[in-house]
C-alpha positions as CSV (number, residue, x, y, z in Angstrom):
1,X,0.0,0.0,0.0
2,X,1.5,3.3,-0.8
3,X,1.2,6.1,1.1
4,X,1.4,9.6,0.4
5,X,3.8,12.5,2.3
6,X,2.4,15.7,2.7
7,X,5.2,18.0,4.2
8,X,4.3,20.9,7.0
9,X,6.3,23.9,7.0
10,X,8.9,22.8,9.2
11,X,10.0,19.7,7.1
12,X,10.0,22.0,3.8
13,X,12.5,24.6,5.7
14,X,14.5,22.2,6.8
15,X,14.9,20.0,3.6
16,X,15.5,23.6,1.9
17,X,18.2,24.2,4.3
18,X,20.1,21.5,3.3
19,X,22.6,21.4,0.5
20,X,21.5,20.3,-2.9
21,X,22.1,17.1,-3.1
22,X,21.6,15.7,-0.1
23,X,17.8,17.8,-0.2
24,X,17.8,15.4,-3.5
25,X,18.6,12.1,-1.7
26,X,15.6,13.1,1.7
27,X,13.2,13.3,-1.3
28,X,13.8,10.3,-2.9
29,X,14.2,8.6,0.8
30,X,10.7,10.1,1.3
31,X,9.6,8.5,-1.4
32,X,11.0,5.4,-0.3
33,X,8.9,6.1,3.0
34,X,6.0,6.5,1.0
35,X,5.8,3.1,-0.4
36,X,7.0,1.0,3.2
37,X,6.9,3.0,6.1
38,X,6.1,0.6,8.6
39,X,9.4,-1.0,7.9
40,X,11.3,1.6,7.6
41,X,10.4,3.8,10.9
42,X,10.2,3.4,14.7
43,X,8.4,5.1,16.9
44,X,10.0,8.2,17.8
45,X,12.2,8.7,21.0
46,X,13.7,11.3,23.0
47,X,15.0,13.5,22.1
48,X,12.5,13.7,19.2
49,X,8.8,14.9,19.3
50,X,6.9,12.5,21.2
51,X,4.2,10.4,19.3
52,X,5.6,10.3,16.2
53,X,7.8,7.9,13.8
54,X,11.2,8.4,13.5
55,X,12.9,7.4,10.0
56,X,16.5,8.1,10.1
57,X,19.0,7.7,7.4
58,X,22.2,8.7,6.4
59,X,24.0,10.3,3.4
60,X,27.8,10.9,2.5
61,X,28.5,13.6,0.1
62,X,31.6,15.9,0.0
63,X,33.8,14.1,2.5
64,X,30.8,14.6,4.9
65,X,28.6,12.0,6.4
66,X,25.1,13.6,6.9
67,X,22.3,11.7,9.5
68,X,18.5,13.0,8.6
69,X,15.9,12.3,11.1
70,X,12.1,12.4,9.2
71,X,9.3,12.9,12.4
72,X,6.5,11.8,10.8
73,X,2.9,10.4,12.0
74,X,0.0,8.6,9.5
75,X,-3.1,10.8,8.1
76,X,-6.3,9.4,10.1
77,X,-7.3,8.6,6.2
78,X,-4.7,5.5,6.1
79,X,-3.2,7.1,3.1
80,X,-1.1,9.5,4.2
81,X,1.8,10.7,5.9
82,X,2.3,14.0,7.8
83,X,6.1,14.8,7.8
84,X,6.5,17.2,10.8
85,X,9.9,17.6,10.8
86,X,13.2,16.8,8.8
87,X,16.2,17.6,11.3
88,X,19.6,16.9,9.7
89,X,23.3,16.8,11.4
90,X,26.5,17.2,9.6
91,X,29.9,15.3,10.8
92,X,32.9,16.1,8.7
93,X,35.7,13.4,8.8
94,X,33.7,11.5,11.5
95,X,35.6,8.2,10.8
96,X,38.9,9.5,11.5
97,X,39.6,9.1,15.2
């Protein structure tokens, strides 16, 4: 069953806050989501928002590894899927100890 995302204000700012292509790589991760999220989320955890589902991935691009956290909850409807938030962390040379 595929689902559909509908962003809120918070996820679009913080997707557009992100460089290029690593904005490119959420979207097609959300898309992803779309199609299994009950596979590929957890409920959500402190320190996230509470009663939520947490889908976290990561992305390397530029030397830097980036982790995206997408807070999302599912539409009353059963077809769709209120992303709330898209916070996203950057570690540069994160490997190197």
């Amino acid at each position: 069953m595929n689902y559909h995302a509908i962003l809120s204000a918070n996820a679009q700012n913080d997707i557009r806050g992100m460089p290029l292509a690593v904005a490119r790589y959420t979207l097609l991760q959300l898309q992803n989501l779309q199609e299994f999220p009950t596979s590929l989320s957890v409920r959500s955890h402190f320190p996230f928002r509470e009663k939520c589902q947490l889908f976290s991935f990561d992305y390397d691009w530029e030397g830097r590894r980036y982790f995206i956290n997408v807070l999302f909850q599912y539409g009353m409807d059963e077809m769709s899927l209120f992303v709330l938030d898209a916070p996203w962390q950057v570690a540069e040379e994160w490997w190197e100890g």
